[in-house]
N, CA, C and O atoms as a MOPAC input file, in Angstrom:
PM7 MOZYME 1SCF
protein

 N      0.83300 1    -1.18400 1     0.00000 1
 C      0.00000 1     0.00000 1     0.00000 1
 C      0.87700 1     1.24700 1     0.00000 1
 O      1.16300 1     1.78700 1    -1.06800 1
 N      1.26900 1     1.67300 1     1.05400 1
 C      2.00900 1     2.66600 1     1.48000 1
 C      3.48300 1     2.66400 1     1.61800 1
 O      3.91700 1     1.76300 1     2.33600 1
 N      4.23600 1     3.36000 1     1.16200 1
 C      5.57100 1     2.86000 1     1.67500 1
 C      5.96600 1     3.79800 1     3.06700 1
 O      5.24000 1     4.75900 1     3.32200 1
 N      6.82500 1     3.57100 1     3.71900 1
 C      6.76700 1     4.25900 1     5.22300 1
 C      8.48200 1     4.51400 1     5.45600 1
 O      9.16600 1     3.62400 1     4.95200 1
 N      9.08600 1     5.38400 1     6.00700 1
 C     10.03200 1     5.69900 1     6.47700 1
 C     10.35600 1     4.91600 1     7.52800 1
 O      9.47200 1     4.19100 1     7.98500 1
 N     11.67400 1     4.90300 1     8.11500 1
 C     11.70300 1     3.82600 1     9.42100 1
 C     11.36300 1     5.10100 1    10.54300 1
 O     11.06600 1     6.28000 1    10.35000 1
 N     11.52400 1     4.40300 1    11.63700 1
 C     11.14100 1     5.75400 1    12.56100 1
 C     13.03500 1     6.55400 1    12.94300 1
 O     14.16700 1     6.06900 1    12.92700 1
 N     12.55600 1     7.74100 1    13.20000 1
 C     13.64600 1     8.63300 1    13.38600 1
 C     14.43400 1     7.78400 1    14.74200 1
 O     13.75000 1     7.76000 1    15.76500 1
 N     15.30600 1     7.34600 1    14.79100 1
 C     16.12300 1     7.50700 1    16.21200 1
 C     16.24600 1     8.26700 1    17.50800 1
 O     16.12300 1     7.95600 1    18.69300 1
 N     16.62300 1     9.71800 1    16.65300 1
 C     16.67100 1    10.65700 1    17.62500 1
 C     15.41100 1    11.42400 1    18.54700 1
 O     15.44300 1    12.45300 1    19.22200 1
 N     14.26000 1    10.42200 1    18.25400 1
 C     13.22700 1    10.95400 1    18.98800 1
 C     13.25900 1    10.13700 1    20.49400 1
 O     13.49500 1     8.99300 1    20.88300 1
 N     12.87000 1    11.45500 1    21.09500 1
 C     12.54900 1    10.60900 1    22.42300 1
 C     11.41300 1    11.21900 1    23.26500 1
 O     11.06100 1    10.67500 1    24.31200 1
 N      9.74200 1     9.38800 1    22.90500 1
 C      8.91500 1     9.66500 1    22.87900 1
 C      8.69600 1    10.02500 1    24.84500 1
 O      7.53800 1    10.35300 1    25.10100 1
 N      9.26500 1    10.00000 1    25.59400 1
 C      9.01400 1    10.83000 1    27.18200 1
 C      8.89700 1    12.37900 1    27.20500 1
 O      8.26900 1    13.08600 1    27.99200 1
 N      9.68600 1    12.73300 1    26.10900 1
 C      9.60400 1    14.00800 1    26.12400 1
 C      8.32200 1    14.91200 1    25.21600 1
 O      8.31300 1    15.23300 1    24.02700 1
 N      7.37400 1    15.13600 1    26.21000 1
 C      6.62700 1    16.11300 1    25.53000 1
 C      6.21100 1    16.46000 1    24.47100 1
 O      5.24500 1    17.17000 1    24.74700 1
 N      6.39400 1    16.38800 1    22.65600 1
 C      6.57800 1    17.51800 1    22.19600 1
 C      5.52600 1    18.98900 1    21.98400 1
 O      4.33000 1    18.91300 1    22.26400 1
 N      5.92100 1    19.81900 1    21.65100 1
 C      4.86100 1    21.12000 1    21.86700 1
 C      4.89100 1    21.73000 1    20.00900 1
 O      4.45900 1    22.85400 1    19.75300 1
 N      5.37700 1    20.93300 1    19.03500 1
 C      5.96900 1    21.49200 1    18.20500 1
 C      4.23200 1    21.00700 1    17.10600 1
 O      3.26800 1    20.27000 1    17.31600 1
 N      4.64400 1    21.89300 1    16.01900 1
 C      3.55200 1    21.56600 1    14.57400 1
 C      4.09000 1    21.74700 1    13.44900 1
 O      4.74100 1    22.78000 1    13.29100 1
 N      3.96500 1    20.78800 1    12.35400 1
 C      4.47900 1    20.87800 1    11.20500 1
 C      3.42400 1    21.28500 1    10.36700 1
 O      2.30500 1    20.79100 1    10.22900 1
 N      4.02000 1    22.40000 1     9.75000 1
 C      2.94000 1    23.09900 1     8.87700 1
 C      3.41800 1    22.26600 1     6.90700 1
 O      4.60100 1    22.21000 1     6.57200 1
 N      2.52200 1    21.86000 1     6.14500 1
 C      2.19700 1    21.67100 1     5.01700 1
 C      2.03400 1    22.48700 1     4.13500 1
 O      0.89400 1    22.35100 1     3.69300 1
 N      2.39800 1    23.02000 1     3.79500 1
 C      1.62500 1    24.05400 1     2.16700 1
 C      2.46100 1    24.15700 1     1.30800 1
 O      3.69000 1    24.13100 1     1.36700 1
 N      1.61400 1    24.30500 1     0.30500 1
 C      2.93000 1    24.86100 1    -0.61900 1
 C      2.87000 1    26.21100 1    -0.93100 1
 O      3.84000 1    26.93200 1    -1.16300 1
 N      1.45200 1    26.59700 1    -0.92900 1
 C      1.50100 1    28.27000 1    -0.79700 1
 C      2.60200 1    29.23800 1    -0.09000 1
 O      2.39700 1    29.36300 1     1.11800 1
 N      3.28500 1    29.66800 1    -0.39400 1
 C      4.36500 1    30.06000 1     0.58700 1
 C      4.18200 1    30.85900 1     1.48000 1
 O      4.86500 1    30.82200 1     2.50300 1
 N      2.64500 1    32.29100 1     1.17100 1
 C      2.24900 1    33.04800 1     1.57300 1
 C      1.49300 1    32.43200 1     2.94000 1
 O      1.75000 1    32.80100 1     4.08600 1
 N      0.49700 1    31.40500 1     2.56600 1
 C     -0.04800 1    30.72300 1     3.61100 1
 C      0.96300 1    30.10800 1     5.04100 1
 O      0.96700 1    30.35100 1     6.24700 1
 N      1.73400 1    29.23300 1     4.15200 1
 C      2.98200 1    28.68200 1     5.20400 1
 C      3.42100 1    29.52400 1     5.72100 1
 O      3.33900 1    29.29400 1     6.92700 1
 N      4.15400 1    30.99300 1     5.43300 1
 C      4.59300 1    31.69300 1     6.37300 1
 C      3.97000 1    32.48200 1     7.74900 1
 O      4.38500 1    32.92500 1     8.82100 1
 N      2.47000 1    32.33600 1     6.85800 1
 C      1.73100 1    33.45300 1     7.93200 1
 C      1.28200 1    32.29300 1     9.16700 1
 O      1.22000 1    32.57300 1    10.36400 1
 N      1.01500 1    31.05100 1     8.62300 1
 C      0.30400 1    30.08900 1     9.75900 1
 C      1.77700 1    29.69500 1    10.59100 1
 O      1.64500 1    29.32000 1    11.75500 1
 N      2.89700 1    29.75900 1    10.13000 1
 C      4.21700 1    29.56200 1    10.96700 1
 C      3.81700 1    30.61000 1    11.56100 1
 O      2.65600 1    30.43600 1    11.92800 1
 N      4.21900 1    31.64700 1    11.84600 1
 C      4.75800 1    32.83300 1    12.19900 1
 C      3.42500 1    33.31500 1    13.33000 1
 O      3.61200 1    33.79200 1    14.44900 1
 N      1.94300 1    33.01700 1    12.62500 1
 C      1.18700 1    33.23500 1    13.73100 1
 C      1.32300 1    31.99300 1    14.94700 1
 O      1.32300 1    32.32500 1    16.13200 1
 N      1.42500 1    30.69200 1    14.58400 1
 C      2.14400 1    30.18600 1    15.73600 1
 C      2.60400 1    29.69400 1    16.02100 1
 O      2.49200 1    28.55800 1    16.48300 1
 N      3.92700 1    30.85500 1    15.74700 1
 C      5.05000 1    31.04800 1    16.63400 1
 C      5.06800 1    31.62300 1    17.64700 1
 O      5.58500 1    31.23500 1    18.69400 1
 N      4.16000 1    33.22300 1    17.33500 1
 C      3.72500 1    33.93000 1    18.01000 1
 C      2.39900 1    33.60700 1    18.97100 1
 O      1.93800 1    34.51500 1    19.66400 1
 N      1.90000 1    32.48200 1    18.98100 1
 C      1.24000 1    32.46400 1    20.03300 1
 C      1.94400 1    30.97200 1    21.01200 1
 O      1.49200 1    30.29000 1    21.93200 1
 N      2.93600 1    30.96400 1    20.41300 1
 C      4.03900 1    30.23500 1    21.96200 1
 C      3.94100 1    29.00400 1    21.05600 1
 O      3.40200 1    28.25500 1    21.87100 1
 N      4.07300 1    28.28800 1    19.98900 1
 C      4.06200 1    26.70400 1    19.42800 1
 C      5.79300 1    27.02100 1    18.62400 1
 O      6.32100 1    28.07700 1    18.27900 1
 N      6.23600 1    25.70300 1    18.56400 1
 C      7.78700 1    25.62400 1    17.69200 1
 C      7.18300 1    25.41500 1    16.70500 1
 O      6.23600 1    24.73200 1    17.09700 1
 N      7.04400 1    25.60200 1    15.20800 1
 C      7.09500 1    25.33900 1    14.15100 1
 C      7.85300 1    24.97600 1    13.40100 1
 O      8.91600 1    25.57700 1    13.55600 1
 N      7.89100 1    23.99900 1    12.32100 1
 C      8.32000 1    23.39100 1    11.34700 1
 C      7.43700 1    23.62600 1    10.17600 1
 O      6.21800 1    23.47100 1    10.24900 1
 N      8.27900 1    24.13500 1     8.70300 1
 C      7.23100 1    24.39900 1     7.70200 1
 C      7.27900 1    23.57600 1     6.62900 1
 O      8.42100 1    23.17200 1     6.84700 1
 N      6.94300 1    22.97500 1     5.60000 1
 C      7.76600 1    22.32200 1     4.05800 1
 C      6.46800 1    22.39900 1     3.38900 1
 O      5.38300 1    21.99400 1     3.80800 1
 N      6.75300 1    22.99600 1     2.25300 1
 C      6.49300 1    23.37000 1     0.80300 1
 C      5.58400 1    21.92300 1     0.41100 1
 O      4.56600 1    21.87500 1    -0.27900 1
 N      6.25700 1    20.84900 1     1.04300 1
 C      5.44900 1    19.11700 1     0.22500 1
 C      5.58400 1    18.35000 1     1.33000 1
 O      6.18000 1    18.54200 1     2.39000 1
 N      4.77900 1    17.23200 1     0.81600 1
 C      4.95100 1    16.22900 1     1.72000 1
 C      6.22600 1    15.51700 1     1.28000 1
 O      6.66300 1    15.01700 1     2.31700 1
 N      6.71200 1    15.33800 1     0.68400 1
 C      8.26600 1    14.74600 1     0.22700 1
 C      9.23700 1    15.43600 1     1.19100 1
 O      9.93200 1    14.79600 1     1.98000 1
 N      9.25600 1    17.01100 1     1.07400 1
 C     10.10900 1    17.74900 1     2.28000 1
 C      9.33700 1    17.66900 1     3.56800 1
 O     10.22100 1    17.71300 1     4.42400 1
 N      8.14400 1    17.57300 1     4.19900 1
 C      7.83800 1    17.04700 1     5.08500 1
 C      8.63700 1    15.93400 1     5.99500 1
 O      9.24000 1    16.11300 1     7.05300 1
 N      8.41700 1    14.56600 1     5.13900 1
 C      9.17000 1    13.42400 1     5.35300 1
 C     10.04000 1    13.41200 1     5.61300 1
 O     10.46200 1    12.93000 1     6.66400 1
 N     10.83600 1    14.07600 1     4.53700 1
 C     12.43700 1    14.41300 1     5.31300 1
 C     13.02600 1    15.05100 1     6.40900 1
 O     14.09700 1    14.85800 1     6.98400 1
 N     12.03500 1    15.92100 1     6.60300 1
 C     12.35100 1    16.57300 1     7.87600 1
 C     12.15000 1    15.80000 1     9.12300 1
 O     12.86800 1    15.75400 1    10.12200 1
 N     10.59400 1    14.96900 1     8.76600 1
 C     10.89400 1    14.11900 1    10.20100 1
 C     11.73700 1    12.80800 1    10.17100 1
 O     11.99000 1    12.20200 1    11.21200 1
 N     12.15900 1    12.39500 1     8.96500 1
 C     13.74300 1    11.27600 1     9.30200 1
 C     14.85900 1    12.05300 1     9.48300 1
 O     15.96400 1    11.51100 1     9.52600 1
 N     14.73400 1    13.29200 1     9.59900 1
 C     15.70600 1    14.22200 1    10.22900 1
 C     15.26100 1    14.23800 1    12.01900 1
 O     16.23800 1    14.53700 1    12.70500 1
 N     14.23100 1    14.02300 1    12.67200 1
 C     13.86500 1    14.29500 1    13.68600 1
 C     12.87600 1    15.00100 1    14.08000 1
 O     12.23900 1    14.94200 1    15.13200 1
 N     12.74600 1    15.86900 1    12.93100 1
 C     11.83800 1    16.56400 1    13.57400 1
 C     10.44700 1    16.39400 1    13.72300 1
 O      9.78400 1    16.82100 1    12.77800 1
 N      9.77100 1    15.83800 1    14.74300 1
 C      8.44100 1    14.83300 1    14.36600 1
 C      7.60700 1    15.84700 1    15.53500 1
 O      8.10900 1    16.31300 1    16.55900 1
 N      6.56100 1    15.98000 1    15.17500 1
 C      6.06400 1    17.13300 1    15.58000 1
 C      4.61200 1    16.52900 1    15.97200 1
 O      4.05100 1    15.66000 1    15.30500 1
 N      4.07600 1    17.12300 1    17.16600 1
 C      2.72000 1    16.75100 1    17.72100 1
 C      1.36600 1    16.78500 1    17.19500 1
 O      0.47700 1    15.95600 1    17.38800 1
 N      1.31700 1    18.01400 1    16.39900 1
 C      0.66600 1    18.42300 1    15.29200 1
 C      0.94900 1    18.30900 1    14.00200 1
 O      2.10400 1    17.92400 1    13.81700 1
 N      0.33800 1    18.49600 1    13.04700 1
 C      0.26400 1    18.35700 1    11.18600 1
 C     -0.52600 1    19.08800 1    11.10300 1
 O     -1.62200 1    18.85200 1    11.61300 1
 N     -0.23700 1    20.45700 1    10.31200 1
 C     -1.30600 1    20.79200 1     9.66500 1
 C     -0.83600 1    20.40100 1     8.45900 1
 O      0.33500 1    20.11800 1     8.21000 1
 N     -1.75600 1    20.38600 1     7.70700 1
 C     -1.35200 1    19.82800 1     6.10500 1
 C     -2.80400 1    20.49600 1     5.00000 1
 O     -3.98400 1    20.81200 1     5.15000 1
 N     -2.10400 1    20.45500 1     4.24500 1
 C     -2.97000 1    21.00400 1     2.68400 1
 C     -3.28600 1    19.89800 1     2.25100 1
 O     -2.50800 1    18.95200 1     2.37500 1
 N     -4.48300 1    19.76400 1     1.65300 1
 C     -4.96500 1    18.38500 1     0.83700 1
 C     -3.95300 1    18.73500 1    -0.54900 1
 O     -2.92100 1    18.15600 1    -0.88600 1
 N     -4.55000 1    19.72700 1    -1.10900 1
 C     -3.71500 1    19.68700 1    -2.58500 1
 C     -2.16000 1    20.54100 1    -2.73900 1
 O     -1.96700 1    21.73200 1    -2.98300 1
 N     -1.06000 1    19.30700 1    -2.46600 1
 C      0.19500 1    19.10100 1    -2.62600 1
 C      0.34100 1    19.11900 1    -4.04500 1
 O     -0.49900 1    18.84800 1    -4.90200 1
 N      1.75800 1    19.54600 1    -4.19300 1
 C      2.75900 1    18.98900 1    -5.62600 1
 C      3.13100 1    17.83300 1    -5.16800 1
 O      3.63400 1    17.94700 1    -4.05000 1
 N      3.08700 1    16.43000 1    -5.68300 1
 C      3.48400 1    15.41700 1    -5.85000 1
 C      2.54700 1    14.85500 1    -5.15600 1
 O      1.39900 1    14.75300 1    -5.58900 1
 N      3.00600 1    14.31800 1    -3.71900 1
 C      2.15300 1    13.55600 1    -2.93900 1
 C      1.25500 1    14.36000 1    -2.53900 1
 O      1.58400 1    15.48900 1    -2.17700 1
 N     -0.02500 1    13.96400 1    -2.51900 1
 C     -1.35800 1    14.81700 1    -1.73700 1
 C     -1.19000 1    14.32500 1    -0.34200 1
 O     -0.61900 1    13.51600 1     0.38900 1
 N     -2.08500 1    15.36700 1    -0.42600 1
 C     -2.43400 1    15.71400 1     1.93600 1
 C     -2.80300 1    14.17800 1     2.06700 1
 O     -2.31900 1    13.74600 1     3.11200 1
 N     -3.38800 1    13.35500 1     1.47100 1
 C     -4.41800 1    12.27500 1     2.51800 1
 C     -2.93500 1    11.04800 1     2.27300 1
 O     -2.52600 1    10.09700 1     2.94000 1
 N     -2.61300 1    11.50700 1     1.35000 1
 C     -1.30800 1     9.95200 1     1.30100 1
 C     -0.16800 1    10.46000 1     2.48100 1
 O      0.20500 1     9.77500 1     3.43400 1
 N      0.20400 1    11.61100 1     2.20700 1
 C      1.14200 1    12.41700 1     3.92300 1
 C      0.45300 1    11.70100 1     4.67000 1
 O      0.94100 1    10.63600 1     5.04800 1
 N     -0.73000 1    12.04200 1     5.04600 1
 C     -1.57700 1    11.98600 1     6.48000 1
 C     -0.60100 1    10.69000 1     6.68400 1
 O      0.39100 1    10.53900 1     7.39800 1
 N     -1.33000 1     9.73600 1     5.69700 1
 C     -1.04900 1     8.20400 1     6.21500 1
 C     -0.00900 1     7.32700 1     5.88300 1
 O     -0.12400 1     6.10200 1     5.92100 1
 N      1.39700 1     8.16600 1     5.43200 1
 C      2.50100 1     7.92000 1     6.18800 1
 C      2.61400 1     8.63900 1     6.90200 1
 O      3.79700 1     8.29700 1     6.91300 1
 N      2.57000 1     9.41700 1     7.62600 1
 C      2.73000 1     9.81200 1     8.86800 1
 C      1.95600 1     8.98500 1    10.08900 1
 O      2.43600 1     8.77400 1    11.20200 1
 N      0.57500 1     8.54600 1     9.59300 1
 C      0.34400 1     7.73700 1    10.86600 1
 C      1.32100 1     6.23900 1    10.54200 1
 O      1.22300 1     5.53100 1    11.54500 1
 N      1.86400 1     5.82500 1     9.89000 1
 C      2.04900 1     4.66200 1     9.63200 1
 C      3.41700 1     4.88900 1    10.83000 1
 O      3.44300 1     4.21700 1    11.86100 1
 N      4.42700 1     5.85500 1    10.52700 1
 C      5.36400 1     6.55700 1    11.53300 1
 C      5.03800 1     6.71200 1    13.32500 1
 O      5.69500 1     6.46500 1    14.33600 1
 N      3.65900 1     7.25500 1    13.04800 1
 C      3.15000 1     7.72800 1    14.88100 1
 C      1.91000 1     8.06800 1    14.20700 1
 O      1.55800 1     8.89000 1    13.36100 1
 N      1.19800 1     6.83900 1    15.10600 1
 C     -0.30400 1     7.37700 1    14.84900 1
 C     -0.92300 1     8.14700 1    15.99100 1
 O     -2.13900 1     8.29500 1    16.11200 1
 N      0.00400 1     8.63800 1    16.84300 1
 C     -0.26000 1    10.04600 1    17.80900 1
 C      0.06000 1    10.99800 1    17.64800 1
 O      0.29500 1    11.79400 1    18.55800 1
 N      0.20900 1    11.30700 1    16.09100 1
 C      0.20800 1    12.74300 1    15.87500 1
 C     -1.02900 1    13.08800 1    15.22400 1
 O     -1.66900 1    12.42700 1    14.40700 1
 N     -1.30100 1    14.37600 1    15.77500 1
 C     -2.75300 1    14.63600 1    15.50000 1
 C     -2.56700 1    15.67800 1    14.26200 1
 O     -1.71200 1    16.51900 1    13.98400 1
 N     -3.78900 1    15.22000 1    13.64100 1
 C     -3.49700 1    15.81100 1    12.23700 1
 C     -4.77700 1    16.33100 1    11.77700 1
 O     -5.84800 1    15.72500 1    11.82000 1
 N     -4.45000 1    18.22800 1    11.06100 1
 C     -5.28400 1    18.67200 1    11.07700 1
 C     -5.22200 1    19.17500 1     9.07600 1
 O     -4.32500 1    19.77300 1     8.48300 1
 N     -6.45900 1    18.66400 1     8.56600 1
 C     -6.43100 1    19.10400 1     6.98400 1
 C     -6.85000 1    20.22400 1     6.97100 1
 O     -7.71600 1    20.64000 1     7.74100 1
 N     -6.18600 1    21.00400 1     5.91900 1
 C     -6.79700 1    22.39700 1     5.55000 1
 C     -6.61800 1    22.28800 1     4.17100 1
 O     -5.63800 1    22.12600 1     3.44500 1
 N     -7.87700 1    22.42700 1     3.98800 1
 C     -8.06900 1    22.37400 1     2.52200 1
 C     -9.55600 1    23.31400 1     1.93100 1
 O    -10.31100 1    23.24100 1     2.90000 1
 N     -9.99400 1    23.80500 1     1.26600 1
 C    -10.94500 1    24.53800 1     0.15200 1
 C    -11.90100 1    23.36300 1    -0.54500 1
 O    -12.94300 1    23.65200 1    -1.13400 1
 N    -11.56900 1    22.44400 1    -0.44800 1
 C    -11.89200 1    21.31100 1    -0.77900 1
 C    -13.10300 1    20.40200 1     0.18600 1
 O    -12.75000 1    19.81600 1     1.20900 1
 N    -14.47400 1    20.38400 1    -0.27600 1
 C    -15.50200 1    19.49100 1     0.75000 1
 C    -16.08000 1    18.75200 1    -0.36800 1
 O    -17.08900 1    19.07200 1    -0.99600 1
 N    -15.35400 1    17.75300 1    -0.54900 1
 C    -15.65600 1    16.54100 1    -1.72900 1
 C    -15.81700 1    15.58000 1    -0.87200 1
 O    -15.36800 1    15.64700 1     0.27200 1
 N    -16.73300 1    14.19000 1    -1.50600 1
 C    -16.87700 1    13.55900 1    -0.74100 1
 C    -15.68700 1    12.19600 1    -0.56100 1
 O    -15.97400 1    11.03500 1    -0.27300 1
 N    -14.71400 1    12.59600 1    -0.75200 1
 C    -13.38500 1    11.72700 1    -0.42400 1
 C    -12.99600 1    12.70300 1     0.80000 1
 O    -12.91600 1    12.10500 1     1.87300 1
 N    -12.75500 1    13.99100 1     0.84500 1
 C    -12.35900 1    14.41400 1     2.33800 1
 C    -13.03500 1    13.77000 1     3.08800 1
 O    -12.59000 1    13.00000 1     3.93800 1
 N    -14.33100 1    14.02900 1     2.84500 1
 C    -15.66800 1    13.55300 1     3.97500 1
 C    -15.60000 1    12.47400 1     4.76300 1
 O    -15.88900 1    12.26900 1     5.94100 1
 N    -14.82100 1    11.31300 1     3.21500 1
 C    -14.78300 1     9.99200 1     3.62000 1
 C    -13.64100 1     9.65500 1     5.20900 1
 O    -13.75800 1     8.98000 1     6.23200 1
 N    -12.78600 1    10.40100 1     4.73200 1
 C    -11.22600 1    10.21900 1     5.42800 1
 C    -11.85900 1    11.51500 1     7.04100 1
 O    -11.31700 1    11.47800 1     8.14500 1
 N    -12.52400 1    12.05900 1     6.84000 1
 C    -13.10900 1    12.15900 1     8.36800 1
 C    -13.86600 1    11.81000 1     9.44900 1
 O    -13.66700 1    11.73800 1    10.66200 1
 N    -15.28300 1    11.50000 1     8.31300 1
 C    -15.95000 1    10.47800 1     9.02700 1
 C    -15.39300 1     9.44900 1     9.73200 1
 O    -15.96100 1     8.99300 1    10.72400 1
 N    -14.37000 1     9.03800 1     9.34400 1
 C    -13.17300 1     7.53500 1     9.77500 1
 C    -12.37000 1     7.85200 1    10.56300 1
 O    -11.40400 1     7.14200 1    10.84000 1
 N    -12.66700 1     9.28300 1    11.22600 1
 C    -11.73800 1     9.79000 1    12.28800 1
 C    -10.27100 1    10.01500 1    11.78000 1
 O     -9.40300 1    10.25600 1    12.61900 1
 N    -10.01100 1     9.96000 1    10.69700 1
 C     -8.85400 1     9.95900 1    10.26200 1
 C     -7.87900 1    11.52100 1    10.62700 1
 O     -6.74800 1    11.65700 1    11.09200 1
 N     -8.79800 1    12.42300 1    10.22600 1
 C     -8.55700 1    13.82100 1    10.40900 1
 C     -8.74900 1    14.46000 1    10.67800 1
 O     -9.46200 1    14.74400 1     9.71600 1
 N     -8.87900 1    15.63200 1    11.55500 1
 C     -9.43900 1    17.02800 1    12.17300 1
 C     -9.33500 1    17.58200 1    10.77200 1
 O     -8.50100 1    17.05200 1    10.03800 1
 N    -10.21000 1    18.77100 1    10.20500 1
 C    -10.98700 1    19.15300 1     9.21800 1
 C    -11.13600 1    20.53100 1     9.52000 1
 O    -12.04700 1    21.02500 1    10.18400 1
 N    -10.16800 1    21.13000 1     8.98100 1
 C    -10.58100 1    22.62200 1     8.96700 1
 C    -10.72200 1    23.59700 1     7.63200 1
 O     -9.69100 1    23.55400 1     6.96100 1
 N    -11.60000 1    24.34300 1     7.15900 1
 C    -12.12100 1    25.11600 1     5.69600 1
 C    -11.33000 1    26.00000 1     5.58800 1
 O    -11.26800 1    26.78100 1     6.53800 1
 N    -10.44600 1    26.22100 1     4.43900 1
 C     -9.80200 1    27.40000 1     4.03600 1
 C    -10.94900 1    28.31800 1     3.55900 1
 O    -11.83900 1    27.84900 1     2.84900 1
 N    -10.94700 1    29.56200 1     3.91700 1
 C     -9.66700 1    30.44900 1     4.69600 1
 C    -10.02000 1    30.19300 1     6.29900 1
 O    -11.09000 1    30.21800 1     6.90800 1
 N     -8.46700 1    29.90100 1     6.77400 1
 C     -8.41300 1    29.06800 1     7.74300 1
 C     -8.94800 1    30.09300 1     8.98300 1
 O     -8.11400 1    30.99000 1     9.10400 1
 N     -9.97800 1    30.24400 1     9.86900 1
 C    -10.19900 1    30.97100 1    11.07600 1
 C     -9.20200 1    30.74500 1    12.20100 1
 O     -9.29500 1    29.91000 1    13.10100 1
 N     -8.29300 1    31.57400 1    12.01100 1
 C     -6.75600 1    31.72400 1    13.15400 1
 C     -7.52900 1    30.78500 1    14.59400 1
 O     -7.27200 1    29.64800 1    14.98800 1
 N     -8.50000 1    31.76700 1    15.10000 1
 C     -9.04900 1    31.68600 1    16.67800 1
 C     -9.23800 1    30.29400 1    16.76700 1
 O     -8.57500 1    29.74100 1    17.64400 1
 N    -10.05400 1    29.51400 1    16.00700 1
 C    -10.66600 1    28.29100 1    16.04600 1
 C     -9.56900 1    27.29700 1    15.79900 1
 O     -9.58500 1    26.18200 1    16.32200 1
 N     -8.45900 1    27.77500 1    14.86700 1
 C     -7.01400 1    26.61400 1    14.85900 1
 C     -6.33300 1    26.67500 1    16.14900 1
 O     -5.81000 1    25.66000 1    16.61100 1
 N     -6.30000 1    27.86100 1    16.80100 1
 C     -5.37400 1    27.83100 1    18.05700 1
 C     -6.57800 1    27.08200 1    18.89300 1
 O     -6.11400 1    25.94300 1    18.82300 1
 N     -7.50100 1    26.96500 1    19.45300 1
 C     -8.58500 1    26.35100 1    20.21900 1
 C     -8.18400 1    25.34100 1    20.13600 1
 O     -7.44400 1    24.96900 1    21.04600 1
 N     -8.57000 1    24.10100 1    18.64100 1
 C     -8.25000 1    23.15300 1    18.15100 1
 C     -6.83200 1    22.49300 1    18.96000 1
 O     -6.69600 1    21.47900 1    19.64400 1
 N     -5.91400 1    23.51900 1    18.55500 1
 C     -4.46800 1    22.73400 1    18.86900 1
 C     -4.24900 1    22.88500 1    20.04700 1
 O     -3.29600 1    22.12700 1    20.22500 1
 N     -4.65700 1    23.72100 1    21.76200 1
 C     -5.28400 1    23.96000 1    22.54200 1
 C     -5.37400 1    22.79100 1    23.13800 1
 O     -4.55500 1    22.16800 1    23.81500 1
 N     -6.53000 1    22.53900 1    22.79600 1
 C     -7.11800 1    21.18300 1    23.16200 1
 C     -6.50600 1    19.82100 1    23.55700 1
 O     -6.56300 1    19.00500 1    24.47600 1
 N     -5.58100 1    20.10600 1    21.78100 1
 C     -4.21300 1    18.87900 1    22.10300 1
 C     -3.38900 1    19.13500 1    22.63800 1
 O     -2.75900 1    18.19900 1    23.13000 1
 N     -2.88400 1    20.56500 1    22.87500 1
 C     -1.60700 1    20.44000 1    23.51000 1
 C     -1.85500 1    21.54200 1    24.77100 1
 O     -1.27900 1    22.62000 1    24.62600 1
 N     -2.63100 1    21.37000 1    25.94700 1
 C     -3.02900 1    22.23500 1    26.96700 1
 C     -1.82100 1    22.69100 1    27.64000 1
 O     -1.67000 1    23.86600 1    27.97700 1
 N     -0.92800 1    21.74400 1    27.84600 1
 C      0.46500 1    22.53400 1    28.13600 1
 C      1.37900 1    23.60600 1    27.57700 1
 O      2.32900 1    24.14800 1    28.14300 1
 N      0.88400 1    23.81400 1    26.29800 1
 C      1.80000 1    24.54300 1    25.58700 1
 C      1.90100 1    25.91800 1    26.39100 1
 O      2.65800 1    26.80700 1    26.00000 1

């Protein structure tokens, strides 16, 4: 089905993480959803694709959150999603996409994904990630 990365080494799952990997390829989008939170206290990680995604987390950097874009260059959002759960299926993963077809629908109904409508409402993403990460 899927092909999967091995898991990173240098993670070490006792420790916390507080971090989110942002998806887009929009660059305008990626910078502003980094940067807003950054600014409201989260570490961010950004990549253009899910290909640079990947790499970043067999680099380590594996992050508590995903936000992700359904429509990628190369690999799409729902094939990311699920190598990434294939990696840690405790990272919680949130789609942002423009897109309410009934294949998103499918992959939520199935609990697969938290589901949020571009243009993305800032207040309601920080709530969201909130939720998961009350310590932050």
């Amino acid at each position: 089905m899927f092909a999967t990365l091995s898991q990173p080494a240098s993670i070490d799952r006792a420790v916390p993480h507080q971090s989110v990997l942002v998806v887009e390829d929009e660059q305008a989008s990626r910078r502003a959803l980094s940067s807003l939170l950054r600014a409201a206290g989260y570490e961010t990680c950004a990549a253009e694709s899910a290909e640079e995604a990947l790499r970043l987390i067999a680099a380590g950097r594996f992050p508590a959150i995903a936000l992700v874009d359904l429509n990628l260059p190369g690999m799409d959002g729902l094939e990311f999603i699920a190598r990434l759960h294939a990696l840690d299926a405790d990272v919680f993963v949130i789609l942002i996409t423009a897109n309410d077809s009934p294949y998103v629908h499918s992959h939520v109904r199935a609990g697969y994904v938290e589901y949020l409508r571009k243009p993305i409402n800032f207040g309601h993403l920080l709530q969201v990630i909130q939720y998961r990460l009350p310590n932050a």
